[in-house]
N, C-alpha and C positions, 0 to 999 in steps of 0.2 A: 752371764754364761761364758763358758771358755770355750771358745770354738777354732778348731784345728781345721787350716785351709792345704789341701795335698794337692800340688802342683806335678804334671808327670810330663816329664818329653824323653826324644830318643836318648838323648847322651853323648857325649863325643871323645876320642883321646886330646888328654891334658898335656901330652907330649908322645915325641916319636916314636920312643917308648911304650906307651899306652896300646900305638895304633892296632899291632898284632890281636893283643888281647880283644880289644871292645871289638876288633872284627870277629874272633870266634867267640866273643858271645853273643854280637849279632846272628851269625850263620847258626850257633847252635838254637836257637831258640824255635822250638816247633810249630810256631805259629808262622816262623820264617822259609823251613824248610821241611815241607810235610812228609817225613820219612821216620822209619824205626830209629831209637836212638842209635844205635849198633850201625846205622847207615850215617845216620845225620851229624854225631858226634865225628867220627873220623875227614866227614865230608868237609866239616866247618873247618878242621884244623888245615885243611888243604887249600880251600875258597881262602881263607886269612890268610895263609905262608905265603899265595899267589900275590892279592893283593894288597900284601900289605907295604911291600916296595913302592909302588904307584902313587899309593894312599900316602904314605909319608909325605912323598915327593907333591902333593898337591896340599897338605896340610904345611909344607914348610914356607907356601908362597904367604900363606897368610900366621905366620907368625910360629911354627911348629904345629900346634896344636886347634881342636873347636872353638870358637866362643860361645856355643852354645851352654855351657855352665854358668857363664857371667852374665847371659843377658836372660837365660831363667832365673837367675839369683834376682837383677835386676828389677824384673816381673813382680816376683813375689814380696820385696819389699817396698815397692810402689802399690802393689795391692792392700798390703799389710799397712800400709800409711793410710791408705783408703777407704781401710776398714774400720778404722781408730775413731771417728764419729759417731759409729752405733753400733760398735761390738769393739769399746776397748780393750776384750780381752783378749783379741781374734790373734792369731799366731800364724803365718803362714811356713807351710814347710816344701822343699821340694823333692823328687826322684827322679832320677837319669834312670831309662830302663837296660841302656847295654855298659854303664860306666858308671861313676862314683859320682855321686850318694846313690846307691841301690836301695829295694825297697828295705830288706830287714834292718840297714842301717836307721833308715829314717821312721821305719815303724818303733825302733826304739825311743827315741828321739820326741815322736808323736807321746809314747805309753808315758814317759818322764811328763812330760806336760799336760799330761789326764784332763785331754780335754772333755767338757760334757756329749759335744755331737763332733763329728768330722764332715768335713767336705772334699769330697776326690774329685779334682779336676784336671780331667787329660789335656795340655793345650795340643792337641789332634783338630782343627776345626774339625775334620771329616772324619767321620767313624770308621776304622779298619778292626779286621781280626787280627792283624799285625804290626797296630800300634795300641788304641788303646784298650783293645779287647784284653791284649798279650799284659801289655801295664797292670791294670786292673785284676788282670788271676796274678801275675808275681804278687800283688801286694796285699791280697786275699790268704794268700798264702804264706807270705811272712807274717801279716796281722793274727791269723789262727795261732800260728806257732808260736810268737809271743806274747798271747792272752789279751791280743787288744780288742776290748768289748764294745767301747764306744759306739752309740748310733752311729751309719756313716750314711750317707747321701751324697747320688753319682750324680754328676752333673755332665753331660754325654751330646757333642758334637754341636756345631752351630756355624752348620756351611754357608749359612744367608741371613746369618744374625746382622741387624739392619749396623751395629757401630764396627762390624768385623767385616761386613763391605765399605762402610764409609772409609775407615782408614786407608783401603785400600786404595779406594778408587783416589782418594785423597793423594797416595805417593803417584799413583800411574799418573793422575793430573801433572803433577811436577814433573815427569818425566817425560813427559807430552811432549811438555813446555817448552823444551831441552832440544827436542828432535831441530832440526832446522830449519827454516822457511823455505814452503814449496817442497819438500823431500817428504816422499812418501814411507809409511809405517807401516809396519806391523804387528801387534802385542802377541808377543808366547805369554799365556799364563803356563807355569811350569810347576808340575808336583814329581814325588817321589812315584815311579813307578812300580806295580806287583804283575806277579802270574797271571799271565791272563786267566789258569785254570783257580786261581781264587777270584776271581771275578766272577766267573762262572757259575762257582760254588754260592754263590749269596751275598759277596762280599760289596755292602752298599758306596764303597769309597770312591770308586770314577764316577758314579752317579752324583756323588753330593761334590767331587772335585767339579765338576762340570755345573753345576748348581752355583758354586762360588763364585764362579767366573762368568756365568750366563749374570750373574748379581750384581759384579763390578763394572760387567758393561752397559748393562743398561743404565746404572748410576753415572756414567758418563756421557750416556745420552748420544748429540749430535758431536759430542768431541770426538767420541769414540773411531778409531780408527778398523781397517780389518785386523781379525781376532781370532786365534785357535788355542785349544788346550795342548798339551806337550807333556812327555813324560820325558823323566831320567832316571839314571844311577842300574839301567840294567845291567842283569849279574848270571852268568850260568847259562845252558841249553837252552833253557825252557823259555818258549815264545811270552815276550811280555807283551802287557797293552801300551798303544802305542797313539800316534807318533815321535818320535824320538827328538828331546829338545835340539840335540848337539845335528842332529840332519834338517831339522826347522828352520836353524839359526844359518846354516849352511845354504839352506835352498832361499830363502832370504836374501842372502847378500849378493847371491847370486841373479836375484832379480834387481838390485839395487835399492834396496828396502832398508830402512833404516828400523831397526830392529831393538824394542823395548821386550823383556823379560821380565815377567813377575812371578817369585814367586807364590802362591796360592795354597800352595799343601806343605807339609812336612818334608823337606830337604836336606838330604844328607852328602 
C-alpha cells in the first residue's frame, strides 16, 4: 500500500525578505482575523507593514530567517525512516500553512505519488480554529481543486499523549538540572496566544494548552517546581488570554526566581 503521511505547521520567513509577506498571510487568514474580507484584507496589509520591521529585527538574531522549515523537514524524514518497517512505501510530505510549501503546492506533489490512503497530520498538539482547523480547510481546498480523491484520515490533537508529555517533561528535567543549587524556580509553560473572544466562542486550545502542562508536571512529580501557564506573541486591540509570558518572565526575576520557559504549544 502507498501511503501519503501530510505533515502541517505554521511556516515561517526564509529570509528578511519573506517576513512582510508570511505576515499578510498570516493576518489575512479568516480564521485569524474574524472580519469581512474588505475589512480584514486591507487590515493585514497594515498589521504586516507595522510589524514587519520588529519582526526582521528579531528573526535576524537567529540567523535572518525560521527554522521552522528545517526541523519539519527534519520530522518528516525521521518519520518516514520510521515508517520503512511496515509500510515501505509510506512517503511523508509536508505544508507550511502561512509560507512555502503551501498546501496546493504539496497537494500536487501528494496527487504525483497516487498514494492508496493519506494521512493529515497537524503537528498542533492542541486543537485550535486557527491552526489546525485553518490548515486542514486550506488543504481541503486545494485537494478538491486538484482532484485529489485519495481516502484521507485526520489525525487531530494529542495534548496528553503519554510520549509528547514524556519528551517533555524529559528536557524540563534537563533544565532543572541546570538551575543552581538552593536557587529557587519557576517553570512558564509558554504557548502562542489567541482572542480571548475565540476562546469564548468554543475554541478548545487553552483548555488542552493547560492539559499539556497540568501533564508535564505531574510527570515530574516531587521535582516539579512552582508552575504557571503563559501566553505570547499578542497582536492588536483586542484583549488576549493571558498572562503574558514576557510580564511572567519579568515579575520572576523580580522575585529572584530562576526562571525555566517551556515551550508547550505552537510558537511563533
Amino acid at each position: 500500500m502507498k501511503l501519503a503521511v501530510v505533515l502541517f505547521n505554521l511556516g515561517g520567513p526564509d529570509g528578511p525578505e519573506a517576513v512582510e509577506p508570511f505576515l499578510r498571510n498570516l493576518f489575512s487568514d479568516p480564521a485569524i482575523i474574524r472580519a469581512p474580507s474588505f475589512v480584514r484584507l486591507p487590515l493585514a496589509r497594515f498589521i504586516a507593514g507595522r510589524r514587519a520591521p520588529i519582526a526582521r529585527e528579531i528573526y535576524g538574531r537567529i540567523g535572518g530567517g525560521s527554522p521552522i522549515l528545517k526541523e519539519t523537514e527534519d520530522q518528516a524524514r525521521a518519520l518516514e525512516a520510521a515508517l520503512q518497517d511496515g509500510l515501505p512505501g509510506a512517503r511523508v510530505f509536508i505544508v507550511m500553512r502561512y509560507w512555502h510549501p503551501r498546501a496546493a503546492e504539496t497537494v500536487k506533489a501528494v496527487k504525483a505519488f497516487a498514494p492508496d490512503r493519506i494521512v493529515l497530520l497537524p503537528l498542533y498538539p492542541q486543537y485550535s480554529t486557527t491552526t489546525s482547523a485553518s490548515s486542514l480547510a486550506e488543504w481541503a481546498l486545494a485537494a478538491r481543486d486538484a482532484g485529489l480523491a485519495a481516502p484521507a484520515t485526520t489525525l487531530c490533537c494529542y495534548p496528553s499523549e503519554p510520549d509528547f508529555v514524556a519528551a517533555h517533561a524529559d528536557l524540563l528535567a534537563e533544565a532543572l538540572a541546570r538551575v543552581p543549587a538552593g536557587a529557587m524556580a519557576r517553570v512558564l509553560f509558554s504557548a502562542h496566544g489567541l482572542p480571548e473572544r475565540v476562546v469564548k466562542a468554543g475554541d478548545p486550545y487553552q483548555h488542552q494548552v493547560e492539559r499539556s502542562a497540568a501533564a508535564v508536571a505531574a510527570a515530574l512529580g516531587a521535582r516539579m517546581p512552582e508552575w504557571r501557564v503563559t501566553y505570547q506573541s499578542r497582536v492588536g486591540p483586542l484583549k488576549w488570554i493571558g498572562p503574558e509570558t514576557s510580564a511572567e518572565i519579568e515579575a520572576a526575576a523580580r522575585a529572584g526566581l530562576a526562571v525555566v520557559v517551556v515551550p508547550i504549544a505552537f510558537v511563533s
